[in-house]
Backbone bond lengths (Angstrom), bond angles and torsions (degrees), N, CA, C in turn:
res aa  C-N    CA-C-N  psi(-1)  N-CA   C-N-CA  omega(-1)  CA-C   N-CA-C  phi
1 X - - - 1.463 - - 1.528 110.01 -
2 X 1.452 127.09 136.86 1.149 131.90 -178.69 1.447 92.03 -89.88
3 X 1.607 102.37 153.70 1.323 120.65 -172.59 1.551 119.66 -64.87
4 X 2.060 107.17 -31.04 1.325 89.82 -172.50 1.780 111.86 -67.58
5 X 1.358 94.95 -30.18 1.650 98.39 -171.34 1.764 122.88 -31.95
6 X 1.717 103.89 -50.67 1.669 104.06 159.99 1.510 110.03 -84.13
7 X 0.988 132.96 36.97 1.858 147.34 128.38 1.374 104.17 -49.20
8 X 1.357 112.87 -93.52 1.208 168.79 -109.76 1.869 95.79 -98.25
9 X 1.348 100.94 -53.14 1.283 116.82 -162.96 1.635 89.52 -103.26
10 X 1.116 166.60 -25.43 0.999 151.29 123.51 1.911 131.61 -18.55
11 X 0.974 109.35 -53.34 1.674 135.02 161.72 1.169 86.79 -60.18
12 X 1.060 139.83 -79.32 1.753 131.58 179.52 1.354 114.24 -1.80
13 X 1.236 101.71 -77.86 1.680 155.74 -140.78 1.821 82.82 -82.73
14 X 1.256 137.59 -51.45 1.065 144.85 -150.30 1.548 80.37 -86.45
15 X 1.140 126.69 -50.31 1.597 116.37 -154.28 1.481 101.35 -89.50
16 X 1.346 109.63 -16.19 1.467 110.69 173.06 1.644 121.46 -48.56
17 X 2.033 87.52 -57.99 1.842 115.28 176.49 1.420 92.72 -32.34
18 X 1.590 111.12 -87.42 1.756 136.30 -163.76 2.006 102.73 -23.40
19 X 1.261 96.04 -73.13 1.110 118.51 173.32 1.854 118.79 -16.52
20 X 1.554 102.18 -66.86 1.395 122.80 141.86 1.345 126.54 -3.24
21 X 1.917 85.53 -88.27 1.931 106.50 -170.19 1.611 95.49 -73.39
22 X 1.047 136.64 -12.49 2.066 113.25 167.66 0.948 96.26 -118.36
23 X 1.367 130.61 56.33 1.558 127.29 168.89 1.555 103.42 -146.29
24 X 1.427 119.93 -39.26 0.982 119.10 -175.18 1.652 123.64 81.71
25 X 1.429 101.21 -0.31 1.903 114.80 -173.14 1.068 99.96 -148.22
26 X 1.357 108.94 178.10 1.911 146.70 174.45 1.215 101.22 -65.68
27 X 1.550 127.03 -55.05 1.762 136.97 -118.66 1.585 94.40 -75.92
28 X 1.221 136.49 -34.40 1.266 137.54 -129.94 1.683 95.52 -117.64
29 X 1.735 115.42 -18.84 1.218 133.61 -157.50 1.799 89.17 -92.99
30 X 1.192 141.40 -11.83 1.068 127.39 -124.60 1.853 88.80 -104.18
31 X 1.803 112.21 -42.07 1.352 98.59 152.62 1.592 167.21 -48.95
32 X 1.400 95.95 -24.11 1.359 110.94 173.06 1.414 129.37 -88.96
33 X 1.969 99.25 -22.23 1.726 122.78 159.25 0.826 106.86 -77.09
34 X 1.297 138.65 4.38 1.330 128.64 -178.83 1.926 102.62 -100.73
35 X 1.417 96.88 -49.95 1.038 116.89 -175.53 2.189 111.13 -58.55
36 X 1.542 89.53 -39.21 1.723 97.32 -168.49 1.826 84.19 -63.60
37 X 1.673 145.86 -57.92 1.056 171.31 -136.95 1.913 80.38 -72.93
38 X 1.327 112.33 -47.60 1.567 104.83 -151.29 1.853 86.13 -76.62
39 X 1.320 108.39 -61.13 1.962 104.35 170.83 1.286 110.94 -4.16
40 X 1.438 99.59 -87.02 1.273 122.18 -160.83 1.349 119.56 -48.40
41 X 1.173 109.61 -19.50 1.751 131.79 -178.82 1.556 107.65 -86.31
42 X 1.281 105.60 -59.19 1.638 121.11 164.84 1.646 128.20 -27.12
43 X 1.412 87.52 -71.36 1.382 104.75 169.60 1.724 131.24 -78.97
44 X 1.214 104.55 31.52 1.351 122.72 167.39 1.438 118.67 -35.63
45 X 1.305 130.78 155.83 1.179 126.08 168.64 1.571 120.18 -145.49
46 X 1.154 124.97 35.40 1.409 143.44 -161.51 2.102 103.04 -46.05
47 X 1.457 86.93 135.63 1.536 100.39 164.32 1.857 114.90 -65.61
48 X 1.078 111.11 126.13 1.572 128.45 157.84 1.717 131.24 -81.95
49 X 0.932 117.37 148.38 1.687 108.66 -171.65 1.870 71.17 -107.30
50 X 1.225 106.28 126.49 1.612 106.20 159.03 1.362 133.14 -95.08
51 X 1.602 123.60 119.01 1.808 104.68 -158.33 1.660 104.37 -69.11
52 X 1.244 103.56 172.55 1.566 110.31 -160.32 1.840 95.25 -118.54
53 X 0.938 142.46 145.33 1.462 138.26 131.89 1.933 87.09 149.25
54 X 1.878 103.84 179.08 1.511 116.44 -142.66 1.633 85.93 -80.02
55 X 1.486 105.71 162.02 1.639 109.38 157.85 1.309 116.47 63.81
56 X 1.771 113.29 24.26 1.740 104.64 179.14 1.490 97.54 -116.29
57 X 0.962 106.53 135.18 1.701 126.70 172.32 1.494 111.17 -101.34
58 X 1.573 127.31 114.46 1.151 132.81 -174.19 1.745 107.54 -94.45
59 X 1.093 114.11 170.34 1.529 107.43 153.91 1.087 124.72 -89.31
60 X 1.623 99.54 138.36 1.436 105.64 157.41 1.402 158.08 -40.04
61 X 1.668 99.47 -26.67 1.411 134.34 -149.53 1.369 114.85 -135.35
62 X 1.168 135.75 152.83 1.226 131.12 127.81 1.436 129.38 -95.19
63 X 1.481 104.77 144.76 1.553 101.23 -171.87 1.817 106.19 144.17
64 X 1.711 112.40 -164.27 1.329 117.33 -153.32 1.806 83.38 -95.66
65 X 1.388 102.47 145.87 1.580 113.88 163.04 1.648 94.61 -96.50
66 X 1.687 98.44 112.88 1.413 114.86 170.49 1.701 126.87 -88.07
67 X 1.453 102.54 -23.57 1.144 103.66 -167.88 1.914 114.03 -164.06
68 X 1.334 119.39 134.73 1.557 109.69 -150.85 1.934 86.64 -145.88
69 X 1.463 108.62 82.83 1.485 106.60 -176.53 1.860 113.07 -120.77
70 X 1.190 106.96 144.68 1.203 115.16 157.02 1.579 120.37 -49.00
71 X 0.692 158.95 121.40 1.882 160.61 171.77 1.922 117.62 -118.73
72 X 0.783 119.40 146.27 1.335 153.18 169.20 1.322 104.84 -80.56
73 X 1.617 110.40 119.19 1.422 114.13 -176.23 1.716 115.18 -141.06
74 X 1.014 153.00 128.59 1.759 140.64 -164.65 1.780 90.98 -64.44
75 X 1.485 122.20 8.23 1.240 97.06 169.45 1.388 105.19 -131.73
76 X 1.182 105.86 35.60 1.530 123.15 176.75 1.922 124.07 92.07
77 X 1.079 109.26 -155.66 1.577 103.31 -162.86 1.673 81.44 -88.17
78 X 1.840 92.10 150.89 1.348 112.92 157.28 1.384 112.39 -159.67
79 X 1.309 123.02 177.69 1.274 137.36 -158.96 1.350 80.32 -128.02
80 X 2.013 83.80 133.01 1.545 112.63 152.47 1.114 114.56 -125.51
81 X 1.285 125.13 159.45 2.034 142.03 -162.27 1.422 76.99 -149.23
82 X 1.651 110.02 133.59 1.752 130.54 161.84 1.537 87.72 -114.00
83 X 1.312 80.70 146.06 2.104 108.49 174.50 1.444 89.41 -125.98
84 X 1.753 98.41 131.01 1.736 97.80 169.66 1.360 97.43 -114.69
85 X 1.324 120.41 146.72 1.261 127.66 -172.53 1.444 108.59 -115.77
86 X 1.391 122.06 101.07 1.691 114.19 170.82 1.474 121.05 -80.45
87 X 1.363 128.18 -171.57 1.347 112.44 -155.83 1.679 86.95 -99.92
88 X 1.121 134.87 28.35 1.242 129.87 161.24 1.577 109.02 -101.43
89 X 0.898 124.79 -52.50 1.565 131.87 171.34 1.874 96.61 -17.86
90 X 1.384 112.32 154.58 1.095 136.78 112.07 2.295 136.26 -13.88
91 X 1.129 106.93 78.04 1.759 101.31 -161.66 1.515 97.67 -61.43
92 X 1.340 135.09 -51.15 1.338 130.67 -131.19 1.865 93.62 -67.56
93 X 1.421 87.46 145.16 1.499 91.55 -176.72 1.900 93.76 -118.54
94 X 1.448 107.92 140.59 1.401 128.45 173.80 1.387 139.83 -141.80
95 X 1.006 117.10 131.24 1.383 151.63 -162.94 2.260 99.72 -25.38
96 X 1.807 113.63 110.38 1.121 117.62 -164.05 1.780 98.94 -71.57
97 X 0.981 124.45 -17.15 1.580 119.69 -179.18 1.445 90.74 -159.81
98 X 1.644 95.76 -165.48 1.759 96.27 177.38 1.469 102.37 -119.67
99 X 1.248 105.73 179.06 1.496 108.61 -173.31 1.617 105.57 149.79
100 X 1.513 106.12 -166.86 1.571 105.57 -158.66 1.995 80.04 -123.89
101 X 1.408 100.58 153.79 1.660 109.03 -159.99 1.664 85.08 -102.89
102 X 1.592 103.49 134.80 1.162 100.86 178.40 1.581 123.40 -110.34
103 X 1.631 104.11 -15.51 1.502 109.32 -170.77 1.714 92.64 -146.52
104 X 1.830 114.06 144.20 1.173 75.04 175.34 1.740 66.08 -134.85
105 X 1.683 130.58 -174.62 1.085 134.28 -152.96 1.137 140.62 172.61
106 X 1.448 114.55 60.35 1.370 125.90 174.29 1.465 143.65 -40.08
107 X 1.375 129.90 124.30 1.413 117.93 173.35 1.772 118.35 -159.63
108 X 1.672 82.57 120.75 1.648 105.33 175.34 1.790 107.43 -28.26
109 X 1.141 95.92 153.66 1.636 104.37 168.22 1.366 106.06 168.59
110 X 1.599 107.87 -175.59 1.646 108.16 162.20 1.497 133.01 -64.41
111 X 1.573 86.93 -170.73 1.762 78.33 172.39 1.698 96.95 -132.21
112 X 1.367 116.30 50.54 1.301 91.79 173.79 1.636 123.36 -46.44
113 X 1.798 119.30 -154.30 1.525 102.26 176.75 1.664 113.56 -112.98
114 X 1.059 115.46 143.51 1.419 115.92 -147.18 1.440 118.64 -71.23
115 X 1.121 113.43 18.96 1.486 121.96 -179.71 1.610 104.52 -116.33
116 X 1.447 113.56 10.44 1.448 130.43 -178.17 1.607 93.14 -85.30
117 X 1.368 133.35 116.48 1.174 115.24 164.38 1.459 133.80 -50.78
118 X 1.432 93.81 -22.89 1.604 111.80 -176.21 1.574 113.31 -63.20
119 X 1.559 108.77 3.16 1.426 121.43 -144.81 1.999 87.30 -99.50
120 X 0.898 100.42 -58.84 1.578 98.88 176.66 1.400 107.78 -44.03
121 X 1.193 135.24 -28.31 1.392 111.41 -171.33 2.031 107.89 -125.68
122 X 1.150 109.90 -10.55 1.647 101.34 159.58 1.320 125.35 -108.95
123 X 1.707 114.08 -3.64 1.414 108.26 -179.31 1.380 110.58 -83.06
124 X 1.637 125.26 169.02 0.791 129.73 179.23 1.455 108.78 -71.95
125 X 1.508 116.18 149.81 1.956 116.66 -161.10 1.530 95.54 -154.57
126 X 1.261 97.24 163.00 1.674 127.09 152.42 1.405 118.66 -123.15
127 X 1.373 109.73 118.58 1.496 114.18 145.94 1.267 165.58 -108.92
128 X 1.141 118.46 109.44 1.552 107.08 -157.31 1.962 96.48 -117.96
129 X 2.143 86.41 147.60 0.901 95.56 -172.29 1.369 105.61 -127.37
130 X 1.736 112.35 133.99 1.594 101.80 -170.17 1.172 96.56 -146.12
131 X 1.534 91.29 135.95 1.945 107.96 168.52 1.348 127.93 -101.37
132 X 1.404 95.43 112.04 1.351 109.69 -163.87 1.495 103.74 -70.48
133 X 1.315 86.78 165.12 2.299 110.79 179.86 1.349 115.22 -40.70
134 X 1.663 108.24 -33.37 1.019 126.02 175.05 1.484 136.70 -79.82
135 X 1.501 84.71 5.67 1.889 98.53 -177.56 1.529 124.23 47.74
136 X 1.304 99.04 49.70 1.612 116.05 -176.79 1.886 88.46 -127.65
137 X 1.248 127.37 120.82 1.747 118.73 147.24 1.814 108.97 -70.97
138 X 1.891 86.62 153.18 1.776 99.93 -172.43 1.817 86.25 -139.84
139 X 1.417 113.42 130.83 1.082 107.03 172.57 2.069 96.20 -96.56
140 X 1.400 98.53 157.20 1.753 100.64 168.29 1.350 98.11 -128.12
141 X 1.368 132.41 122.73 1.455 131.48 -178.12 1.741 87.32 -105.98
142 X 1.241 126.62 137.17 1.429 131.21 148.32 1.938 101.14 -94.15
143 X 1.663 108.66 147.78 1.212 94.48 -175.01 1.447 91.35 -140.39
144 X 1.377 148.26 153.44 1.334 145.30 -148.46 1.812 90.94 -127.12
145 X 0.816 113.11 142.81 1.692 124.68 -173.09 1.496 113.98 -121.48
146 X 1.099 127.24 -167.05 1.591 147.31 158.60 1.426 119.50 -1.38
147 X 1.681 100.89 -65.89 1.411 122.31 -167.14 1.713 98.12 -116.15
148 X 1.089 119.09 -47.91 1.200 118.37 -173.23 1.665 117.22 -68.00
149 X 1.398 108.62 106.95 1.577 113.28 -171.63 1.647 114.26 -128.23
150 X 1.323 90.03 26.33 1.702 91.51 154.09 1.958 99.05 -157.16
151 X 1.423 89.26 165.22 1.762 112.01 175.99 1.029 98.19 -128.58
152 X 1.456 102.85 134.02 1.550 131.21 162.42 1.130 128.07 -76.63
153 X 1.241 147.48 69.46 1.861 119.67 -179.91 1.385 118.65 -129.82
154 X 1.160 124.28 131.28 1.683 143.25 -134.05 1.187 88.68 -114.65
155 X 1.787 154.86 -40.18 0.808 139.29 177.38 1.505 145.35 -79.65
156 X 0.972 120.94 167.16 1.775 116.98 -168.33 1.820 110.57 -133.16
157 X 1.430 88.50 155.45 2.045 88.09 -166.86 1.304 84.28 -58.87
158 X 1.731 98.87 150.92 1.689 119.23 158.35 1.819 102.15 97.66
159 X 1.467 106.74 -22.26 1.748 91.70 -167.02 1.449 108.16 -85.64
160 X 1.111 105.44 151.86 1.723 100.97 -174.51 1.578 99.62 -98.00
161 X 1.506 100.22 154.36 1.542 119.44 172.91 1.773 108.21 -121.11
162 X 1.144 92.29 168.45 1.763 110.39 -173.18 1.561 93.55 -106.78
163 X 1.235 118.34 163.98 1.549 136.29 -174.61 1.612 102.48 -69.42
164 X 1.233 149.27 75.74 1.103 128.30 -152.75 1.551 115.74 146.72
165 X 1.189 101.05 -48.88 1.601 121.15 -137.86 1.675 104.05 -78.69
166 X 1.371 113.93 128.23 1.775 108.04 -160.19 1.783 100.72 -77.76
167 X 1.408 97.11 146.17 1.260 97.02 -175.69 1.293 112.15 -145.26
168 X 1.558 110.77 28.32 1.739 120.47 155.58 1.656 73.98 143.81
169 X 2.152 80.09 -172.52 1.878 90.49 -171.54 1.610 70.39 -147.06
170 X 1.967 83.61 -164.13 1.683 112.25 -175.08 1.598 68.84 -137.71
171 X 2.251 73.61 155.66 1.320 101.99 177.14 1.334 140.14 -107.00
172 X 1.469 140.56 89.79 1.474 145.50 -166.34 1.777 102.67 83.17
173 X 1.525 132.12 14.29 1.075 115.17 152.77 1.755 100.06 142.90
174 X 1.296 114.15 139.74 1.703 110.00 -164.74 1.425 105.20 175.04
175 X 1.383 130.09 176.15 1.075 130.83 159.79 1.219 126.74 -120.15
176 X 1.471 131.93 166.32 1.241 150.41 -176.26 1.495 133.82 -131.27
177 X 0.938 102.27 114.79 1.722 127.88 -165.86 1.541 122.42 -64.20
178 X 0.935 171.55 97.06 1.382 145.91 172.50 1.818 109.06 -118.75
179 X 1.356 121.27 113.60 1.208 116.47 -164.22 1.791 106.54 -101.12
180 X 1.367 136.64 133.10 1.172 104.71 -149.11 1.487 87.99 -142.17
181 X 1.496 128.67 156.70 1.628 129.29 -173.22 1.444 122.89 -37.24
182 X 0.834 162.84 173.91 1.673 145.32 -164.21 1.859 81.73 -106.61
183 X 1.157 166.35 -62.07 0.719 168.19 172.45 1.531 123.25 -12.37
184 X 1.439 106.71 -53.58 1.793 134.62 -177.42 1.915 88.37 -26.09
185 X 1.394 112.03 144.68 1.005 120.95 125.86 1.182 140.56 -61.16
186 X 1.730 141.00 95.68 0.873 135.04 -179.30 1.906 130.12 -60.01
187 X 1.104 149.47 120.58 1.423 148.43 -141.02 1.478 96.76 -123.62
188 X 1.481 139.36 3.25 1.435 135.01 -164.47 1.138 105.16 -149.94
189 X 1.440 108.66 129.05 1.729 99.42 156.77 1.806 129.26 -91.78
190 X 0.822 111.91 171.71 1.740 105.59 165.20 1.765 107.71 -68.76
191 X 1.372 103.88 115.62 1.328 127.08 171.49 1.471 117.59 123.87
192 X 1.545 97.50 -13.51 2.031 100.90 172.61 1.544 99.54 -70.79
193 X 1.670 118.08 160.79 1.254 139.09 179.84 1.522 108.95 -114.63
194 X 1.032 121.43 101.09 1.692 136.57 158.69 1.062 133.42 -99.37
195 X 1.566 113.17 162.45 1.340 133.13 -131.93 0.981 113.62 -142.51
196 X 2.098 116.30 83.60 1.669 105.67 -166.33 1.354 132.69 -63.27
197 X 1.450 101.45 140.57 1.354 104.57 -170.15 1.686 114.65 117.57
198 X 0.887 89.92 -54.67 1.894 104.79 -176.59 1.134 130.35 -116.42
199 X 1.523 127.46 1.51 1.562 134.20 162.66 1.228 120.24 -113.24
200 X 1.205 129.64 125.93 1.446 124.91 -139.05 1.916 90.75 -84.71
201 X 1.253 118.43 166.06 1.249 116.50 152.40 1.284 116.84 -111.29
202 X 1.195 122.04 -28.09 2.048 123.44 -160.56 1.948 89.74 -149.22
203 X 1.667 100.45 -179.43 1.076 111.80 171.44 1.985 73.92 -153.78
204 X 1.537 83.23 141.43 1.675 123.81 145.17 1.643 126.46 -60.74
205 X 1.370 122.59 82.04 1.370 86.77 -169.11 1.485 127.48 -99.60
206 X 1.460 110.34 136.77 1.439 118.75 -167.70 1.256 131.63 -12.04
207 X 1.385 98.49 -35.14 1.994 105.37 -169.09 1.748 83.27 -77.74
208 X 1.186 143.29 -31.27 1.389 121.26 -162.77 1.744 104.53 -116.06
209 X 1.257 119.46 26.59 1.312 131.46 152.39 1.699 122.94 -68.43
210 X 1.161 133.03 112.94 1.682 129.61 -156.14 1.969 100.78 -57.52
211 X 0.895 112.51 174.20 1.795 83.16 178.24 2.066 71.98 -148.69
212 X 1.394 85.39 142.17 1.641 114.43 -174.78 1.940 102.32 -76.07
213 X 1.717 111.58 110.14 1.519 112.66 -173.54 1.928 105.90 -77.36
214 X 1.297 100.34 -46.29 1.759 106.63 -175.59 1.827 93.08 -117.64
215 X 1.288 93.10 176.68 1.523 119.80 144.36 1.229 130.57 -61.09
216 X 1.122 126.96 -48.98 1.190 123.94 141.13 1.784 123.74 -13.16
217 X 1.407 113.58 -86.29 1.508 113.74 170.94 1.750 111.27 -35.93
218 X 1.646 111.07 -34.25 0.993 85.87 -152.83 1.800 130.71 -61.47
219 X 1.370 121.43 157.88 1.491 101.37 -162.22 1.204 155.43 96.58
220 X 1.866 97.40 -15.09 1.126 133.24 175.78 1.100 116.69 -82.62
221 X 1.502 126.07 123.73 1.569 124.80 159.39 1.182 123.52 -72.43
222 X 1.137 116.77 126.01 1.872 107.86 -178.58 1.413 114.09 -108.57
């Protein structure tokens, strides 16, 4: 369970009491228990089995794979996969491989609704960019939509994450970005449903993994 959820659902719970003492009954209480009940549900935080071995890229997200495109980048071609997240999904968003975070990058905007393509580039977002062990960069854009009017993100340049490892969410519904080497094997089409943490999106494949010559290299991000 994420922390805001007993926030959220507490304040509920508080307005429930009140509600009560100038009411004198249940009847009137029955919305805001309903509502503290929906929190607590919301803000879920479910365990993942995380797959193990080189060159696997998990999702970030839970939710619908909307969109799986080739893109144009000043650092050449890459592949993007959108995750739309409805307010039933799962929010917590987590870490697509592991590695040390190299950029991270906020910016104001709207909220159109996140299945707007227009949504990747005027809504308000986070980006973080991390180079994994494997010396491949993965950008993760969180992007805030419709309903969703705040971003979460817990991490800071330089800290390293584990393949898996949660590192904020979106709130009541948004999408999620993962931009990945033009190379990646892609593992999803647009319309499969994934499960961050534990459903793969791409594979790395071996022949284009950097391969360590001395000790020296070893450790090095490239």
């Amino acid at each position: 369970m994420v922390r805001d959820g007993y926030f959220y659902a507490l304040a509920l719970l508080a307005v429930a009491v009140l509600i009560h003492i100038l009411t004198g009954g249940w009847v009137w209480t029955a919305l805001p228990l309903l509502f503290a009940a929906f929190f607590l549900w919301f803000f879920r935080d479910p365990q993942r089995a995380i797959p193990e071995g080189e060159g696997l890229v998990v999702s970030p997200a839970d939710g619908k794979v909307t969109e799986v495109a080739r893109i144009r980048t000043p650092d050449g071609e890459k592949i993007r996969i959108s995750i739309f997240l409805n307010v039933f999904n799962v929010h917590v968003n987590r870490a697509p491989v592991a590695g040390a975070i190299r950029e991270v990058r906020y910016s104001k905007g709207k909220f159109l609704n996140a299945m707007n393509p227009a949504s990747a580039i005027e809504n308000e977002q986070n980006l973080a960019v991390i180079a994994s062990d494997e010396g491949y960069e993965i950008s993760l854009k969180q992007i805030a939509g419709l309903l969703a009017r705040r971003i979460v993100f817990s991490k800071r340049v330089g800290e390293r994450l584990e393949r898996g490892e949660r590192l904020g969410m979106m709130k009541f519904g948004s999408r999620t970005d993962v931009v990945l080497p033009g190379f990646a094997e892609v593992l999803v089409q647009v319309g499969h449903h994934v499960k961050g943490g534990s459903d793969l999106l791409a594979r790395i494949p071996a022949a284009e993994l950097p391969t360590v010559t001395d000790e020296a290299d070893a450790g090095i991000l490239v």
